[in-house]
C-alpha positions as CSV (number, residue, x, y, z in Angstrom):
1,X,87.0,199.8,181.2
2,X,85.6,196.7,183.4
3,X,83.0,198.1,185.7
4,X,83.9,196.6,189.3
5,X,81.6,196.0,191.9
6,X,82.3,196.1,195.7
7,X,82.0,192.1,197.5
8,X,78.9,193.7,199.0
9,X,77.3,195.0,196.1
10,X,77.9,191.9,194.0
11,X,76.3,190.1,196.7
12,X,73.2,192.5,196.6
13,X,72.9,192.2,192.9
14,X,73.0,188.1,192.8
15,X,70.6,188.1,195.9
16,X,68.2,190.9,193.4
17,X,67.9,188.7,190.4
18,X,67.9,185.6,192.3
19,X,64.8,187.3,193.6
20,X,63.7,188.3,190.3
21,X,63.9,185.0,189.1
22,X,61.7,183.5,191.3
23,X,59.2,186.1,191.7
24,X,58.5,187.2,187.8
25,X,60.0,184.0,186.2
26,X,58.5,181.6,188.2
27,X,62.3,179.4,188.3
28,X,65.0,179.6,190.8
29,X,68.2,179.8,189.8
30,X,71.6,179.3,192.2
31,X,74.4,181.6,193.2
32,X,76.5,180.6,190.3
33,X,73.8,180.9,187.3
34,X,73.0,184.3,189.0
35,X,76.5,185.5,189.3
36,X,77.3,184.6,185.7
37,X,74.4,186.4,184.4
38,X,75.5,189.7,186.5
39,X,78.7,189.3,184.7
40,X,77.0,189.1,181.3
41,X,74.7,192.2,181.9
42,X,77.6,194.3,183.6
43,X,80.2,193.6,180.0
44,X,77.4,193.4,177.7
45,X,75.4,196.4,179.2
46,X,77.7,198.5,181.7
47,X,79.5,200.3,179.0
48,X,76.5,201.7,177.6
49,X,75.1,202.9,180.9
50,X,78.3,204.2,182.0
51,X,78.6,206.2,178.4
52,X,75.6,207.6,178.9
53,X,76.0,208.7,182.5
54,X,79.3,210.4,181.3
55,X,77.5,211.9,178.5
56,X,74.6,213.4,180.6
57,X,77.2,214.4,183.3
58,X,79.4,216.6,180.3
59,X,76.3,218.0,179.3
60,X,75.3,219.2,183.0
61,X,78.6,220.8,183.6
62,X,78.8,222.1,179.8
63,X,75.4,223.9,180.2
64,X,76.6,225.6,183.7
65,X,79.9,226.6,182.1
66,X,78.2,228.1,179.8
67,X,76.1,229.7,182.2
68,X,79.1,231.0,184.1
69,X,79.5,234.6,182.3
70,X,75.6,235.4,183.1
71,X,75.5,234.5,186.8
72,X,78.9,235.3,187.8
73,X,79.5,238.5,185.7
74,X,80.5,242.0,187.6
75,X,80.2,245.4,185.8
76,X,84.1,246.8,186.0
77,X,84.5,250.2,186.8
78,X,80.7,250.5,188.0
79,X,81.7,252.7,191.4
80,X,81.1,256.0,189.3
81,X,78.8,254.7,186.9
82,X,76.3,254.0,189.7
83,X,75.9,257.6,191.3
């Protein structure tokens, strides 16, 4: 699954390592060089992040499902049982 990126956000991200380029590597590099690169991290690295944002998300829900029968439980037939 390609991980697709808004017009706006794309533009962000090339203006971000354009930035980061030029601040930290002490180079410039252009629109294209930048949006190529975006395109290299987001196919070579994307599907791990997104794997492992699913991942932690399954495990959050998993450990309130589990959860469920502890917070949400109500004692049956407790009307006479309470007196």
């Amino acid at each position: 699954m390609a991980i697709k990126l808004s017009k706006d956000n794309k533009k962000q991200l090339i203006a971000s390592i354009k930035r980061y380029f030029e601040e930290n590597m002490e180079n410039e590099i252009g629109d294209l060089k930048a949006d190529l690169l975006l395109d290299y991290f987001l196919k070579e690295f994307g599907p791990i992040v997104y794997n492992q944002a699913i991942s932690d998300a399954a495990a959050f829900f998993q450990e309130r499902a589990a959860d469920l029968d502890a917070s949400c439980y109500e004692v049956e037939f407790g009307y006479w049982n309470s007196a």
